[in-house]
mmCIF file as Biopython writes it, N, C-alpha, C and O atoms, coordinates in Angstrom:
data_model
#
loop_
_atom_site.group_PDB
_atom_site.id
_atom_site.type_symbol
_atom_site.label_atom_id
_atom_site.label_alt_id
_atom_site.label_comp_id
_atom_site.label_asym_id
_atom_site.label_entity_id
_atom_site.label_seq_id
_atom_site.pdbx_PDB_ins_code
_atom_site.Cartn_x
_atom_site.Cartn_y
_atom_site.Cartn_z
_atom_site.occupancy
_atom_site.B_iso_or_equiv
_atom_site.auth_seq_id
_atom_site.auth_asym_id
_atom_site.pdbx_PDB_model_num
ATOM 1   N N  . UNK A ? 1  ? 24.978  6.392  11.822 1.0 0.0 1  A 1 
ATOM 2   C CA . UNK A ? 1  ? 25.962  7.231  11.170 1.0 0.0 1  A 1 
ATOM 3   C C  . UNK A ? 1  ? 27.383  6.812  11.517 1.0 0.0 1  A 1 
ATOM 4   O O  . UNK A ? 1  ? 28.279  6.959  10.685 1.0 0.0 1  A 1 
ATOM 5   N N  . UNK A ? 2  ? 27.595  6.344  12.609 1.0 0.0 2  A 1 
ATOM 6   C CA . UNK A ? 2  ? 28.984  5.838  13.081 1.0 0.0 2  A 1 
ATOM 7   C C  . UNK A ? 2  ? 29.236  4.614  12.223 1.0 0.0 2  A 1 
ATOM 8   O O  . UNK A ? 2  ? 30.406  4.231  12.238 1.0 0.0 2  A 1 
ATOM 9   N N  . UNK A ? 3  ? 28.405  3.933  11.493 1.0 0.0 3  A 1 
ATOM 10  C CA . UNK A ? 3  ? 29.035  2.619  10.584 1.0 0.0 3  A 1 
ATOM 11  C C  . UNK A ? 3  ? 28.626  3.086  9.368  1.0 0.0 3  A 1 
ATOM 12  O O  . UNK A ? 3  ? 28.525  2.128  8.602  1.0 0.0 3  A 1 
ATOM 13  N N  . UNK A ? 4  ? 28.252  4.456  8.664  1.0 0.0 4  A 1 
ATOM 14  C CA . UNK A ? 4  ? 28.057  5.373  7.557  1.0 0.0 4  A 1 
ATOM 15  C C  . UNK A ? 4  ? 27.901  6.144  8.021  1.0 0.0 4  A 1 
ATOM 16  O O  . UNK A ? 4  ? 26.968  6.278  8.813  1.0 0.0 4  A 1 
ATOM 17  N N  . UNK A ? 5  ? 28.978  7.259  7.671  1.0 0.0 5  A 1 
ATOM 18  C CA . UNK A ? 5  ? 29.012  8.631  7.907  1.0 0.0 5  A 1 
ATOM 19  C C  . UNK A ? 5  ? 27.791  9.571  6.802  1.0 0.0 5  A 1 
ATOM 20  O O  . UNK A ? 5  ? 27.148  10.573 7.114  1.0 0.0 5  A 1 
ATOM 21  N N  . UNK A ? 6  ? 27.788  8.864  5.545  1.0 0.0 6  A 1 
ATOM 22  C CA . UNK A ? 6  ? 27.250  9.724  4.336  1.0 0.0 6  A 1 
ATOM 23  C C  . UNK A ? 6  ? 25.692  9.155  4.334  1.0 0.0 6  A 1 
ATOM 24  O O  . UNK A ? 6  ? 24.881  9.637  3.543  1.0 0.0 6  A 1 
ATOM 25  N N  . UNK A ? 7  ? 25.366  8.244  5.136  1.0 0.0 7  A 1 
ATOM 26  C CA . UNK A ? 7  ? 23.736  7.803  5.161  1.0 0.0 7  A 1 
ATOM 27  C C  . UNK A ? 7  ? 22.641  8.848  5.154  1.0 0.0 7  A 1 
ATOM 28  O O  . UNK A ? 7  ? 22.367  9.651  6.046  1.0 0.0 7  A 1 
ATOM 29  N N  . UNK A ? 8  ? 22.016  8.663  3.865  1.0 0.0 8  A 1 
ATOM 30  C CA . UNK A ? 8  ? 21.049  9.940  3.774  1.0 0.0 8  A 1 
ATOM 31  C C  . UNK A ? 8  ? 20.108  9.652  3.193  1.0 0.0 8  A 1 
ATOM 32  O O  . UNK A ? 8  ? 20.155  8.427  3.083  1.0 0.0 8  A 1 
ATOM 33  N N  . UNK A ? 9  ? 18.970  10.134 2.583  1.0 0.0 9  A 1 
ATOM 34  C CA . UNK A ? 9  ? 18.063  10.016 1.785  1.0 0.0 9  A 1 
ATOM 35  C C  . UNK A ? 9  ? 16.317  10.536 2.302  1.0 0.0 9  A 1 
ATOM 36  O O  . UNK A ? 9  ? 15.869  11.102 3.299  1.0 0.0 9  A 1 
ATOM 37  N N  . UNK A ? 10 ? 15.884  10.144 1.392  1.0 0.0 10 A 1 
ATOM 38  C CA . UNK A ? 10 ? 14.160  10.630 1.919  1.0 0.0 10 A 1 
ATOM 39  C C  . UNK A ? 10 ? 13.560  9.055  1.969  1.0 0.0 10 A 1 
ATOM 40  O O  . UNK A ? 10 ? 13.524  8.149  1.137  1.0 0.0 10 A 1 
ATOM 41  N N  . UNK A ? 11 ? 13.257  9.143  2.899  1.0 0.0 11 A 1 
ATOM 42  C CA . UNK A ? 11 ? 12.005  7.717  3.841  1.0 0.0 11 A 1 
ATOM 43  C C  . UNK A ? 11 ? 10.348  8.465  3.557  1.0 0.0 11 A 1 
ATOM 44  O O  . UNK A ? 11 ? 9.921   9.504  4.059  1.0 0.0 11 A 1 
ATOM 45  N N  . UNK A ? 12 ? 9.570   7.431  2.482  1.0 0.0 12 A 1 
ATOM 46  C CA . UNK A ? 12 ? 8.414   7.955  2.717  1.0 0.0 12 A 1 
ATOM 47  C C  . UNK A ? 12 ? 7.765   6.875  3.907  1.0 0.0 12 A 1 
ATOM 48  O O  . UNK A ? 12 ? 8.171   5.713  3.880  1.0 0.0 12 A 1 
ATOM 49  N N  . UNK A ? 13 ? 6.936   7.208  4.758  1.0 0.0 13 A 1 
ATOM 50  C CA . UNK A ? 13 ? 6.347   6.528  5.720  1.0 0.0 13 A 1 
ATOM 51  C C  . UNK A ? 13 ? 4.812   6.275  5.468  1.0 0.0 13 A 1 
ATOM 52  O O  . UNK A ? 13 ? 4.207   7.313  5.737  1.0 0.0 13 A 1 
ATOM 53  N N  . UNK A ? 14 ? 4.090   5.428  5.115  1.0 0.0 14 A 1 
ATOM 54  C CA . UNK A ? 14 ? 2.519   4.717  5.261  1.0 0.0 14 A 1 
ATOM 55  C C  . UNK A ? 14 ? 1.860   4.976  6.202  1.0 0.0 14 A 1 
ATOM 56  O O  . UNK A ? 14 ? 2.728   4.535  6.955  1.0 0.0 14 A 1 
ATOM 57  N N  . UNK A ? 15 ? 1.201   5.252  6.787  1.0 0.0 15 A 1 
ATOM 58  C CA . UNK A ? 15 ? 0.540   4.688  8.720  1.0 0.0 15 A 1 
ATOM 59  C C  . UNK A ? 15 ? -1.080  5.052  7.992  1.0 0.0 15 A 1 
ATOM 60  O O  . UNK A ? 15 ? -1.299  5.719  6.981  1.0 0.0 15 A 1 
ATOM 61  N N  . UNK A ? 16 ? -2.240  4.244  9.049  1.0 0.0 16 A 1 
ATOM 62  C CA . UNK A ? 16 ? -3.611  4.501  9.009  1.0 0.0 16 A 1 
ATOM 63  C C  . UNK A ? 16 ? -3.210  5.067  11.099 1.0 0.0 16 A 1 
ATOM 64  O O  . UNK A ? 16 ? -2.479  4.517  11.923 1.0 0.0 16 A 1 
ATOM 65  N N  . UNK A ? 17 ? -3.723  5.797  11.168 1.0 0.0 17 A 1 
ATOM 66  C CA . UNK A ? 17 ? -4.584  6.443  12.736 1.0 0.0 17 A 1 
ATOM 67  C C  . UNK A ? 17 ? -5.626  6.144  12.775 1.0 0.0 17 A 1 
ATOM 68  O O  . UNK A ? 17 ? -6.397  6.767  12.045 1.0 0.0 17 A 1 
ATOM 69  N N  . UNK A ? 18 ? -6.230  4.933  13.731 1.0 0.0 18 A 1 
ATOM 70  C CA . UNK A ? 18 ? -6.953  4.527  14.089 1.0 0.0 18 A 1 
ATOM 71  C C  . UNK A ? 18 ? -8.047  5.618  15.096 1.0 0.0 18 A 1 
ATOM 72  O O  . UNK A ? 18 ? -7.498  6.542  15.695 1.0 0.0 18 A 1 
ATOM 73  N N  . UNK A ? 19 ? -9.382  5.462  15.209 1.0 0.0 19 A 1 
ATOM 74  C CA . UNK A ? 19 ? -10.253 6.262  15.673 1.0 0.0 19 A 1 
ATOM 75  C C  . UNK A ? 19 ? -9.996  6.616  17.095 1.0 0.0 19 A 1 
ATOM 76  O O  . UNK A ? 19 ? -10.518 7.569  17.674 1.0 0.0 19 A 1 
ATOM 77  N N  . UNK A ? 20 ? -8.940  5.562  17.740 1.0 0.0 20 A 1 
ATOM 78  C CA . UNK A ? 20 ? -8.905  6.166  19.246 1.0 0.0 20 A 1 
ATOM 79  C C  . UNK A ? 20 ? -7.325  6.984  18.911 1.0 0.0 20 A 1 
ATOM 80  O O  . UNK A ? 20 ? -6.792  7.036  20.019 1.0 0.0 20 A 1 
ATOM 81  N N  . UNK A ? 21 ? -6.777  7.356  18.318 1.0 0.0 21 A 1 
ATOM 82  C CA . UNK A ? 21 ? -5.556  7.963  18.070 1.0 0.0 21 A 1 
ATOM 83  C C  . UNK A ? 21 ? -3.951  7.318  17.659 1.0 0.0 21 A 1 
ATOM 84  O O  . UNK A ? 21 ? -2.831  7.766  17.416 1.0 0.0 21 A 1 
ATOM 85  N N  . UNK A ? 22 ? -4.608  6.041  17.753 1.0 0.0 22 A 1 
ATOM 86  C CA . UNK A ? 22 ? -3.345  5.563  18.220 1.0 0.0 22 A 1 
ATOM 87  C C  . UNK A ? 22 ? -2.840  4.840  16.336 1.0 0.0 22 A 1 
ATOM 88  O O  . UNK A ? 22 ? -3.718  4.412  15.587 1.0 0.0 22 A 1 
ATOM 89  N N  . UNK A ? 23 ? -1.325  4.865  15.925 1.0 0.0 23 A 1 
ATOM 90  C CA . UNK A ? 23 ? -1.404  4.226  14.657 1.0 0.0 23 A 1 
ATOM 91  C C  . UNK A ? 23 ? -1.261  2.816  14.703 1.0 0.0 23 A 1 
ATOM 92  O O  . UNK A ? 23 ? -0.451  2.099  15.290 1.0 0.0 23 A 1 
ATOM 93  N N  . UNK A ? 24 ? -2.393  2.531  13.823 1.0 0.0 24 A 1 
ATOM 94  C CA . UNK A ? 24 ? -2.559  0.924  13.713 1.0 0.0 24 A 1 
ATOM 95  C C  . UNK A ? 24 ? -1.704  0.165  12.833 1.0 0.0 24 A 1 
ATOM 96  O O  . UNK A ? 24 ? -1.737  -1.055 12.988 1.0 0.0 24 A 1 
ATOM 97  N N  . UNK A ? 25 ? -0.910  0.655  11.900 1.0 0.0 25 A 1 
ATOM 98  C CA . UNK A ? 25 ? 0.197   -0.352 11.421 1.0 0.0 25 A 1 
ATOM 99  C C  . UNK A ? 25 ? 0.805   1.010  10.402 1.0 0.0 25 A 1 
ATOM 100 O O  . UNK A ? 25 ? 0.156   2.006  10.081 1.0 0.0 25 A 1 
ATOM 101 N N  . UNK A ? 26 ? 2.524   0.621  9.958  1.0 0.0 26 A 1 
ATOM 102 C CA . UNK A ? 26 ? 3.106   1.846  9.374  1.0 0.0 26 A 1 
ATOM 103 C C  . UNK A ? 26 ? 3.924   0.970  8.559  1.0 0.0 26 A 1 
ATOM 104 O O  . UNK A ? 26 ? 4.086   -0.187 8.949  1.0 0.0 26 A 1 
ATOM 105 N N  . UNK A ? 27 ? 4.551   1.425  7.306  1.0 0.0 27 A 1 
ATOM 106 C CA . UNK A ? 27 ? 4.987   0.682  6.325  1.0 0.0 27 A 1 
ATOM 107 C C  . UNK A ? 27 ? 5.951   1.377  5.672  1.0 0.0 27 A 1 
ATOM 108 O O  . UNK A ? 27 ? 5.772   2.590  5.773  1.0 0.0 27 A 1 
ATOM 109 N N  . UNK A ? 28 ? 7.159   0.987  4.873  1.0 0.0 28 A 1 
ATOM 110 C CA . UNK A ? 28 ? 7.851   2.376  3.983  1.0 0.0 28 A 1 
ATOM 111 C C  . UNK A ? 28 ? 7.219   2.429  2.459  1.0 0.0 28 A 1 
ATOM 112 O O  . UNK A ? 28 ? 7.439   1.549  1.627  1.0 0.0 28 A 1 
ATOM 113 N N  . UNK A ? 29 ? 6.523   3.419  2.254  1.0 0.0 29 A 1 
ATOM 114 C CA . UNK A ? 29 ? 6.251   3.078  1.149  1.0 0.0 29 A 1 
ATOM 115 C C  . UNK A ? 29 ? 7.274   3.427  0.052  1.0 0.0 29 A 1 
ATOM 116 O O  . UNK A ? 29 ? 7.266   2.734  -0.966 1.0 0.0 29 A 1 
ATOM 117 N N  . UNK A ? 30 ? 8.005   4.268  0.147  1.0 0.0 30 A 1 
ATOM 118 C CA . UNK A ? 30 ? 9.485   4.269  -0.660 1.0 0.0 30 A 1 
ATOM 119 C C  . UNK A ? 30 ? 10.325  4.461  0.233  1.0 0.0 30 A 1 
ATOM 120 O O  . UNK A ? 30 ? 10.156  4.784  1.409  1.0 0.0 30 A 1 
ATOM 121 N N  . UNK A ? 31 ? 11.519  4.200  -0.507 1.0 0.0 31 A 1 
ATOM 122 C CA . UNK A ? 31 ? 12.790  5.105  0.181  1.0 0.0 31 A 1 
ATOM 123 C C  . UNK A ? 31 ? 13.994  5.036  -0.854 1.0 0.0 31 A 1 
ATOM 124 O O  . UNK A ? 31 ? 14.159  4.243  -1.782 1.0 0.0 31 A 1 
ATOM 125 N N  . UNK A ? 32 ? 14.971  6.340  -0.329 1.0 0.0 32 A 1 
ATOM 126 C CA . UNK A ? 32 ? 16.369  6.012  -0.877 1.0 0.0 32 A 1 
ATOM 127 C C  . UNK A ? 32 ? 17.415  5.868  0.136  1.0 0.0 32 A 1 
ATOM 128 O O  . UNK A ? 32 ? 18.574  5.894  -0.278 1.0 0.0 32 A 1 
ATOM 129 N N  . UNK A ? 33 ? 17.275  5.765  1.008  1.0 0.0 33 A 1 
ATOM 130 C CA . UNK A ? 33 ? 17.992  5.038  2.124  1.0 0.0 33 A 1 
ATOM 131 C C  . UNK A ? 33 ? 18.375  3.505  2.320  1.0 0.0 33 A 1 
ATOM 132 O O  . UNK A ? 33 ? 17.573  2.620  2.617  1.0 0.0 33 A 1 
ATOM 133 N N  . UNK A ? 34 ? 20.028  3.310  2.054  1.0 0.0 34 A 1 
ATOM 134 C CA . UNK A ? 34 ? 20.459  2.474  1.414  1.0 0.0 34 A 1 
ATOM 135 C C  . UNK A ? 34 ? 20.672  1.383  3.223  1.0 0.0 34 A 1 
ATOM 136 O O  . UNK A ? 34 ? 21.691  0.739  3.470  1.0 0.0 34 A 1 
ATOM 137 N N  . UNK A ? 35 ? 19.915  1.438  3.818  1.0 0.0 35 A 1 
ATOM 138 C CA . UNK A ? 35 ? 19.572  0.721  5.086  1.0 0.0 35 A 1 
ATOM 139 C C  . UNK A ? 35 ? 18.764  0.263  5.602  1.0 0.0 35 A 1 
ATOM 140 O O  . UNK A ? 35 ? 18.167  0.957  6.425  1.0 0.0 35 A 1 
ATOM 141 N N  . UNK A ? 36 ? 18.329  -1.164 5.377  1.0 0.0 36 A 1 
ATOM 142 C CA . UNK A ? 36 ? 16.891  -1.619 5.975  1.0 0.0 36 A 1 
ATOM 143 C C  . UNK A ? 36 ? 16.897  -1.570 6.920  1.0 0.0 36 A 1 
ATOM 144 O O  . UNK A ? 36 ? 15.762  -1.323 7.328  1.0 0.0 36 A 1 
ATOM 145 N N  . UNK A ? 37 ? 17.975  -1.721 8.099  1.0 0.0 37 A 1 
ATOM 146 C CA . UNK A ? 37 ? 17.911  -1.363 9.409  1.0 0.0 37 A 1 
ATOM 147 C C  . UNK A ? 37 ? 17.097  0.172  9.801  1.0 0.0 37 A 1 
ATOM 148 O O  . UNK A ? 37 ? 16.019  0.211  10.395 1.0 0.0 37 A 1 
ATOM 149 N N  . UNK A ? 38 ? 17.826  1.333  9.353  1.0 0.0 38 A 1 
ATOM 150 C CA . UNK A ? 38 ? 16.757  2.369  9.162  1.0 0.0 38 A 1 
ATOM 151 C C  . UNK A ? 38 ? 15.642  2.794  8.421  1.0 0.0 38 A 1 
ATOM 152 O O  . UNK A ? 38 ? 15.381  3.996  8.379  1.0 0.0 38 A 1 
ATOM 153 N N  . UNK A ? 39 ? 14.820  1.815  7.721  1.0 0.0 39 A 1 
ATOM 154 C CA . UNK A ? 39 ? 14.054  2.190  7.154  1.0 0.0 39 A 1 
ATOM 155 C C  . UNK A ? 39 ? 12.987  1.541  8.191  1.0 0.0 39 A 1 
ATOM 156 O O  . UNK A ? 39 ? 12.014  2.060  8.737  1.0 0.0 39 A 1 
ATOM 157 N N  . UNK A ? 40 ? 13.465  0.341  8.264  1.0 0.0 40 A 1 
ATOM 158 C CA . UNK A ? 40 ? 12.516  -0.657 9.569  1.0 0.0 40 A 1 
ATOM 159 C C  . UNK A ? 40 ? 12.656  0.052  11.166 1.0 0.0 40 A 1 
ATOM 160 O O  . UNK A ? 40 ? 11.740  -0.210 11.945 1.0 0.0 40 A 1 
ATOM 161 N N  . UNK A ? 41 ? 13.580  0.779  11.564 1.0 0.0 41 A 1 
ATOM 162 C CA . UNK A ? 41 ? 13.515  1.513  12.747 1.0 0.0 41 A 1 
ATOM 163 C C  . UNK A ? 41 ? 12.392  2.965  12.322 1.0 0.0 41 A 1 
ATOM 164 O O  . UNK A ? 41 ? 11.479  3.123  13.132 1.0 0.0 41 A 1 
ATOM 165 N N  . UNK A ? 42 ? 12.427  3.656  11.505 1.0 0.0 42 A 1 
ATOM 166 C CA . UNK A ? 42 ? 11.488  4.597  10.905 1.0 0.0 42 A 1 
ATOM 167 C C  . UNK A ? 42 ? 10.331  3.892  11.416 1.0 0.0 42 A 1 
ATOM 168 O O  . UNK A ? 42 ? 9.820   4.118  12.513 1.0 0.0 42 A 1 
ATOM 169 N N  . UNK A ? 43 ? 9.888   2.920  10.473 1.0 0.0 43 A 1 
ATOM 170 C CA . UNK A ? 43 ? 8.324   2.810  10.496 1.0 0.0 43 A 1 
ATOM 171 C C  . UNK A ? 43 ? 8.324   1.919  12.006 1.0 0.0 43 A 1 
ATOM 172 O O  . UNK A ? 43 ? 7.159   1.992  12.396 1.0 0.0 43 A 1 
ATOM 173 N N  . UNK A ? 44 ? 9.163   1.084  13.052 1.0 0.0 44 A 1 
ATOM 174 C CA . UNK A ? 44 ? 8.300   1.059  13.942 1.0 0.0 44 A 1 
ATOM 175 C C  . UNK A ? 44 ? 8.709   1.992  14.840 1.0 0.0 44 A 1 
ATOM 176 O O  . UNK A ? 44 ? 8.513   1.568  15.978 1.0 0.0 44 A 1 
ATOM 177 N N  . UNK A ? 45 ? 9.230   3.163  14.829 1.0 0.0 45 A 1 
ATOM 178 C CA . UNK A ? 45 ? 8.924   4.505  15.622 1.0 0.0 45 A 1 
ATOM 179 C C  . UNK A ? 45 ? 7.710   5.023  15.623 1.0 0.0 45 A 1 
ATOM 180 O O  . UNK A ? 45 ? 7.211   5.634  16.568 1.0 0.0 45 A 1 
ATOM 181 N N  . UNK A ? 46 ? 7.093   4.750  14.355 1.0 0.0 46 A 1 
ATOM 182 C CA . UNK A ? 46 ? 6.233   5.707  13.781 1.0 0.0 46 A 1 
ATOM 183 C C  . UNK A ? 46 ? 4.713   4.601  14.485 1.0 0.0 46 A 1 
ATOM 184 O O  . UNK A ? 46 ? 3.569   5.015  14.673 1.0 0.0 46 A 1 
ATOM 185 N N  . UNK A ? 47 ? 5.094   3.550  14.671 1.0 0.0 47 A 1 
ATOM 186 C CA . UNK A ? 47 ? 3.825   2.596  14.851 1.0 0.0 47 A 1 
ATOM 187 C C  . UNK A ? 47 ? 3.983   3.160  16.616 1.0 0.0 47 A 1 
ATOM 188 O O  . UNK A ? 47 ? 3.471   2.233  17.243 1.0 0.0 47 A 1 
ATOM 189 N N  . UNK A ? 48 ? 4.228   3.720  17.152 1.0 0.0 48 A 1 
ATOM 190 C CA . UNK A ? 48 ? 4.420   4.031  18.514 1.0 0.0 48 A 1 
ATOM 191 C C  . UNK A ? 48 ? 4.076   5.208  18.645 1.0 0.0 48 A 1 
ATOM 192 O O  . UNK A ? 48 ? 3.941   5.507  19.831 1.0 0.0 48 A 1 
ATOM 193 N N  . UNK A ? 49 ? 3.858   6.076  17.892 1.0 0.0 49 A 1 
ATOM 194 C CA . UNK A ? 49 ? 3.150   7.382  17.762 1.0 0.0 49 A 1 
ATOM 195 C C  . UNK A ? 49 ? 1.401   7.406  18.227 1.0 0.0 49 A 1 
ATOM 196 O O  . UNK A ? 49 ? 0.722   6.445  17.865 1.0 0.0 49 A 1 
ATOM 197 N N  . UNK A ? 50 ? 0.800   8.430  18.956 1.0 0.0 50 A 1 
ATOM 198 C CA . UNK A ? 50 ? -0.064  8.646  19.144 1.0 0.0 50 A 1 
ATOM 199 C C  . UNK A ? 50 ? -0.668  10.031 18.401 1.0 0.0 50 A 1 
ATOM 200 O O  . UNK A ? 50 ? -0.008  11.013 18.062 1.0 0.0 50 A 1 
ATOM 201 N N  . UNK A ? 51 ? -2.072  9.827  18.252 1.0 0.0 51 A 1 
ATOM 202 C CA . UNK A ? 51 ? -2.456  11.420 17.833 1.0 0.0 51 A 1 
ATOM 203 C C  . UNK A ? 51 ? -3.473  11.530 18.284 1.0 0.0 51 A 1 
ATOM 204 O O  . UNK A ? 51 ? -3.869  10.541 18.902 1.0 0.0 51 A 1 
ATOM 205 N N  . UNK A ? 52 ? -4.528  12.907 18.212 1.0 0.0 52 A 1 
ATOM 206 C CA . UNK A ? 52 ? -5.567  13.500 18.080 1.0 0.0 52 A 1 
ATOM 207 C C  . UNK A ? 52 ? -6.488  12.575 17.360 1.0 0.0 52 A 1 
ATOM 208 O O  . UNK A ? 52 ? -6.325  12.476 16.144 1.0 0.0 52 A 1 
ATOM 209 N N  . UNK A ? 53 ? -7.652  11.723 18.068 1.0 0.0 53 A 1 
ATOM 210 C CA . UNK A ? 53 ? -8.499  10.722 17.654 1.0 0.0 53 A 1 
ATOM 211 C C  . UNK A ? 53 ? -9.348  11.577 16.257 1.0 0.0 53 A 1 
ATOM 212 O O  . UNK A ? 53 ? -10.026 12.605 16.235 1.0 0.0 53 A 1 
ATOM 213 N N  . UNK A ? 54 ? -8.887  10.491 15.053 1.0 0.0 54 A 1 
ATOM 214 C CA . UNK A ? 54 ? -9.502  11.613 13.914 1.0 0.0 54 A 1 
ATOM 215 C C  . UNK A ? 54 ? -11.195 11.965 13.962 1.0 0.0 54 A 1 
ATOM 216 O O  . UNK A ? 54 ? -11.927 11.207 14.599 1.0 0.0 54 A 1 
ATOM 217 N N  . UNK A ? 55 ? -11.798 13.238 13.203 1.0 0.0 55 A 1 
ATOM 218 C CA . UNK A ? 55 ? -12.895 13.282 13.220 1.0 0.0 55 A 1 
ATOM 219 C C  . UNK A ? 55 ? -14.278 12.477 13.126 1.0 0.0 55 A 1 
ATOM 220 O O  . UNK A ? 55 ? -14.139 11.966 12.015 1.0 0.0 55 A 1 
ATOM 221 N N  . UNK A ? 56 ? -15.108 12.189 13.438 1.0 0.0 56 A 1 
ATOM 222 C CA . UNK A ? 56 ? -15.970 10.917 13.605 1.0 0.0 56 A 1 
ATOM 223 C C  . UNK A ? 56 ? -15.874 9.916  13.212 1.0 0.0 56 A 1 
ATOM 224 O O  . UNK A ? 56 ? -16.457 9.446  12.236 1.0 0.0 56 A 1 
ATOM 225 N N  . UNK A ? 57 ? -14.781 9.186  14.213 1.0 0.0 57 A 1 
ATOM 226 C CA . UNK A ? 57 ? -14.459 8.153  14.651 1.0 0.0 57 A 1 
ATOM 227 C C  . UNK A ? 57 ? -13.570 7.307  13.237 1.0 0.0 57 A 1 
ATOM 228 O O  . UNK A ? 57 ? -13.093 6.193  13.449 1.0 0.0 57 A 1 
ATOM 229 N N  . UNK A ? 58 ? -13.418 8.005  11.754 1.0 0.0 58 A 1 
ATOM 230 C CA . UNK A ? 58 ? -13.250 7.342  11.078 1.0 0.0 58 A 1 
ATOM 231 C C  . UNK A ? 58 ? -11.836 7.300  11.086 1.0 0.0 58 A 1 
ATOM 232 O O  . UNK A ? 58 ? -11.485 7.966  12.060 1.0 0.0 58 A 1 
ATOM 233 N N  . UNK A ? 59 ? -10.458 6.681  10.260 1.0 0.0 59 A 1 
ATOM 234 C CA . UNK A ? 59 ? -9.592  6.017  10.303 1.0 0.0 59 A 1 
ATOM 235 C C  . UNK A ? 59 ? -8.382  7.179  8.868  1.0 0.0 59 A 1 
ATOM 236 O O  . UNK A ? 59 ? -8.336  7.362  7.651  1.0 0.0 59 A 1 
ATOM 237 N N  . UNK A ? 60 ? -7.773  7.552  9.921  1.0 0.0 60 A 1 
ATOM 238 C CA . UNK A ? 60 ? -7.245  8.482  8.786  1.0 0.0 60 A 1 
ATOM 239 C C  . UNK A ? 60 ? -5.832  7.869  8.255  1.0 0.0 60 A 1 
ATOM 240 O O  . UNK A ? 60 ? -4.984  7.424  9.028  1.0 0.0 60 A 1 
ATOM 241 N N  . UNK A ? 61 ? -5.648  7.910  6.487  1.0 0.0 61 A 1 
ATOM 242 C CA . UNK A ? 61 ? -4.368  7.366  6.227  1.0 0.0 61 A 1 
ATOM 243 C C  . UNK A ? 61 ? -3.379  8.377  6.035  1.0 0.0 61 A 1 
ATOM 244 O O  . UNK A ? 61 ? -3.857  9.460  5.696  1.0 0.0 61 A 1 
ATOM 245 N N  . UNK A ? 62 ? -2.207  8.338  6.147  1.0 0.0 62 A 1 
ATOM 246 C CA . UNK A ? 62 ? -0.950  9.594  5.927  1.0 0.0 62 A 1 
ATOM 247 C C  . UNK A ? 62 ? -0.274  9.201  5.281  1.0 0.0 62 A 1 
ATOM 248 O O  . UNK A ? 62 ? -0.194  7.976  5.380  1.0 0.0 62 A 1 
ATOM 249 N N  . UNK A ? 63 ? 0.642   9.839  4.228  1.0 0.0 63 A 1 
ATOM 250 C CA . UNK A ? 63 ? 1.680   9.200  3.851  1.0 0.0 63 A 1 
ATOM 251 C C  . UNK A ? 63 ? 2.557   10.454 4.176  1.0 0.0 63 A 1 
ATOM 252 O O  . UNK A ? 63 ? 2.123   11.506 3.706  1.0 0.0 63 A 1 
ATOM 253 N N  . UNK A ? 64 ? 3.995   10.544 5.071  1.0 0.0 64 A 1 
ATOM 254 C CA . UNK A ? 64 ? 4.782   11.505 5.779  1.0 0.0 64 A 1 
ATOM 255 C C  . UNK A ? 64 ? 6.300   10.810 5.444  1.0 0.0 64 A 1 
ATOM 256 O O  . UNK A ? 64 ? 6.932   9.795  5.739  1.0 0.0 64 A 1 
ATOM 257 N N  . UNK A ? 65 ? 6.498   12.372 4.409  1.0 0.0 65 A 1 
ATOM 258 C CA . UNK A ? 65 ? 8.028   11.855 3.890  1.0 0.0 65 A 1 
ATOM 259 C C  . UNK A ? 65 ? 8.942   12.443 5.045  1.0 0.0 65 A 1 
ATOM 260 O O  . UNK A ? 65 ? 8.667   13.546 5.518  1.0 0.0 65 A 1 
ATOM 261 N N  . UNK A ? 66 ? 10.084  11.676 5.525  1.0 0.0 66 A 1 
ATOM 262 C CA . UNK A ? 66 ? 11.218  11.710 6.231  1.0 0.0 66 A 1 
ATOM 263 C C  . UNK A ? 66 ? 12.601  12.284 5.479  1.0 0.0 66 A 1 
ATOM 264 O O  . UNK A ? 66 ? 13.215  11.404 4.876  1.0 0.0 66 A 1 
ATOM 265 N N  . UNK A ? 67 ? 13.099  13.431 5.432  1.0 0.0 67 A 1 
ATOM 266 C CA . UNK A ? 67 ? 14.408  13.339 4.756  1.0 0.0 67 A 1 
ATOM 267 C C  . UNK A ? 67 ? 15.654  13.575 5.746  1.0 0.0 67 A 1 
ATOM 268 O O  . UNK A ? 67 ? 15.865  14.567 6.442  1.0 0.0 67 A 1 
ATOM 269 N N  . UNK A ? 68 ? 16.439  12.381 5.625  1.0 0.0 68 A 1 
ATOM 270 C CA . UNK A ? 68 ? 17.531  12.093 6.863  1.0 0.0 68 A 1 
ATOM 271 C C  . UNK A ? 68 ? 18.869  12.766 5.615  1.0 0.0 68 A 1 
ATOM 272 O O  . UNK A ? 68 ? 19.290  12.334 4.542  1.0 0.0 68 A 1 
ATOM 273 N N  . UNK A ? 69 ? 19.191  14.021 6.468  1.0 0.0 69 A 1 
ATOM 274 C CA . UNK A ? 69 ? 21.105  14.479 6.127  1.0 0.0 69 A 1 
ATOM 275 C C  . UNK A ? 69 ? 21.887  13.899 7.534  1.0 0.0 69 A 1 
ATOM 276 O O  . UNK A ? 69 ? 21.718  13.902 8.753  1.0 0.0 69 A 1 
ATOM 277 N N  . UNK A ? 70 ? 22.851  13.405 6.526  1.0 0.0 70 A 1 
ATOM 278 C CA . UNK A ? 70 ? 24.471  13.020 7.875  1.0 0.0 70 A 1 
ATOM 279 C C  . UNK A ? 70 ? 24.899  14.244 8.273  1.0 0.0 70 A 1 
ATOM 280 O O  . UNK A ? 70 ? 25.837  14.344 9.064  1.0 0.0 70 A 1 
#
């Protein structure tokens, strides 16, 4: 925000959660965020996320929209 004050938009985010919890790869699948720097800091935040190992053992996909106000 300090080198754009008005940087805003909605980040949709990709990820699969792998069976031990952890996300196995995350992607943007849209955005209107006029910053690849933040769109690429989004998804590998999001690859550093842990969860609740999904129900028998299988591989759950999300798609989790982000909406960033300045």
């Amino acid at each position: 925000l300090m080198e754009n004050p008005g940087l805003g938009g909605r980040v949709v985010v990709q990820f699969a959660v792998g069976p031990d919890g952890r996300v196995m790869g995350a992607s943007i699948g849209s955005t209107t965020v006029a910053s690849p720097a933040v769109n690429t800091c989004i998804a590998a935040a999001v690859r550093r996320w842990h969860f609740t190992a999904p129900a028998g053992g299988a591989v759950a996909r999300v798609s989790y929209p982000f909406t960033l106000v300045p």
